[in-house]
PLY file of the C-alpha trace (Angstrom):
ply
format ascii 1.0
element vertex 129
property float x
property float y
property float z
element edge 128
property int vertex1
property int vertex2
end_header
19.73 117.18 63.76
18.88 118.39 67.46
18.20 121.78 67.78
18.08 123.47 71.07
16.27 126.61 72.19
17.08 128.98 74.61
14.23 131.12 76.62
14.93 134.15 77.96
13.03 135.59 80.56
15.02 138.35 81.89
17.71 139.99 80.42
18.19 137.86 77.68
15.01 139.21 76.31
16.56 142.90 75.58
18.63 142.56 72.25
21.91 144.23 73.48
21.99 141.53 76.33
21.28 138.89 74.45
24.10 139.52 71.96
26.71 139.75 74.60
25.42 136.80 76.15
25.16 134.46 73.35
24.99 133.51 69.74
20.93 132.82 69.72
20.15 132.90 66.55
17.01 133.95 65.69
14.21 134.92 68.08
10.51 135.06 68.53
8.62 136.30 71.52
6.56 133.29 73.22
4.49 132.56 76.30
5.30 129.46 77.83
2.80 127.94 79.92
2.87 126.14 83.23
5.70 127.73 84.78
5.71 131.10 87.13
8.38 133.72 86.18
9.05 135.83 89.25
11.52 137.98 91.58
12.62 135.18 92.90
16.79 134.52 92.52
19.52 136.58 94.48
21.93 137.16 92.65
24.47 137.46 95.62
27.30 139.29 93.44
24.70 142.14 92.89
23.13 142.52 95.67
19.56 142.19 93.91
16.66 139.80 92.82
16.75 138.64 89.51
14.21 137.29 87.26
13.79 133.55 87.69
11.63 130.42 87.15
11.18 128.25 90.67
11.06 129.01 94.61
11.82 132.76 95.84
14.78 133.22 97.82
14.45 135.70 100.94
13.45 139.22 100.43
16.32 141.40 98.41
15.12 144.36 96.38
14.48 144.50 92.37
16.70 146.88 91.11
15.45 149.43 88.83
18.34 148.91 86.18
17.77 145.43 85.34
14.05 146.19 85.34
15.13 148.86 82.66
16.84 145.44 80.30
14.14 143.53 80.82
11.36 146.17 80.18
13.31 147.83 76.77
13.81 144.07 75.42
10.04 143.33 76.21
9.77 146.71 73.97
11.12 145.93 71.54
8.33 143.37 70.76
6.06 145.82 71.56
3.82 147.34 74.15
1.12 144.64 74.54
3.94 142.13 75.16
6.07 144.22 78.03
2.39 145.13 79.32
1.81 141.21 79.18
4.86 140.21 80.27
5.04 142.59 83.58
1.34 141.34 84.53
2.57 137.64 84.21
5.72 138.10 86.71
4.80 137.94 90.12
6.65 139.13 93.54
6.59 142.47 92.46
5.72 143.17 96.19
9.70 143.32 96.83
11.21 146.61 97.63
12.05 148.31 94.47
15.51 150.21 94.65
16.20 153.30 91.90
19.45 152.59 91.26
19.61 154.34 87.65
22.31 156.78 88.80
24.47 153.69 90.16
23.54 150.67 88.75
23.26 147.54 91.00
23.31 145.79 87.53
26.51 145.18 85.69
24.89 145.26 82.22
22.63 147.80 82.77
22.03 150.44 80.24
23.44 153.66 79.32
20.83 156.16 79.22
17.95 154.04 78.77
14.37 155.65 77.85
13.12 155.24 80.81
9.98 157.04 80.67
8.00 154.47 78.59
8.90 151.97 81.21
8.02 153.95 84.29
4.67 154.38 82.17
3.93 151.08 81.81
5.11 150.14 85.12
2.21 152.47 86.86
0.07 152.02 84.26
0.21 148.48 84.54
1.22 147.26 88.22
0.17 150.42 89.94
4.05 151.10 90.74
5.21 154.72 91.16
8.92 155.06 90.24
0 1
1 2
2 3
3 4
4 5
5 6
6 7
7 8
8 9
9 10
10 11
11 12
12 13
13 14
14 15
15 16
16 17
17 18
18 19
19 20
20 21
21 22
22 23
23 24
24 25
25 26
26 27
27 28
28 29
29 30
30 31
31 32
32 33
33 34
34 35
35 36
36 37
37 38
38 39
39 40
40 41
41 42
42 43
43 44
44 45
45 46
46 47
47 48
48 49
49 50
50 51
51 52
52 53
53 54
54 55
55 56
56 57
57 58
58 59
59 60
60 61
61 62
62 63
63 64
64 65
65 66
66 67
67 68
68 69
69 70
70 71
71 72
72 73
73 74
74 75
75 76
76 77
77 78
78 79
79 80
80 81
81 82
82 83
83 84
84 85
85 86
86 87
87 88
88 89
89 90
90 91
91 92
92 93
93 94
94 95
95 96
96 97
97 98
98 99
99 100
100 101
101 102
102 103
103 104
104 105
105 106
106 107
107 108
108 109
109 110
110 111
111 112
112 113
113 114
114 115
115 116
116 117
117 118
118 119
119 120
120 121
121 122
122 123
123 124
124 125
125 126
126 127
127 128
């Protein structure tokens, strides 16, 4: 029997995503090596740079609501693997737009905590929010 895995980088990571994405199964954090995760895919629809594996595309802005899925999902799994996680994504040079009020993001998430990941974000990349 082939059995196929699916890696999520991004949003998938976050559990709430990832069940209204898809039917995954079950899931275990990993580090996959060889490939570069980074800011690199516009997501034209959005207006914003998603998380991606590959070549960057142009210069659009990280917006702070999918950085809020991606950062709660790399929670859950604790804080040594969102710290790990954020130091192992480059091209966080891009402009970083606050749009927590009015999300760029179309699944981003009600109310999130976002004091533990403003935390790690300075703590960790040096990145006021």
């Amino acid at each position: 029997m082939m059995r196929h895995l699916v890696l999520g980088y991004g949003s998938l990571i976050e559990s709430g995503c990832r069940s209204d994405s898809c039917d995954c199964g079950r899931v275990y954090p990993v580090e996959v090596q060889g490939f570069e995760r980074s800011w690199c895919v516009l997501a034209k629809s959005f207006g914003m740079s998603v998380l991606g594996v590959g070549i960057s595309e142009g210069s659009v802005p990280i917006a702070m609501s999918y950085v809020d899925v991606v950062i709660t999902g790399c929670l859950e799994y604790g804080e040594d693997f969102a710290k790990r996680f954020s130091e192992t994504t480059s091209r966080w040079d891009r402009q970083i737009v606050d749009d927590r009020s009015r999300p760029m993001y179309p699944r981003a998430k009600k109310d999130p905590d976002t004091e533990p990941i403003d935390r790690l974000l300075e703590d960790v990349l040096a990145i006021g929010i």
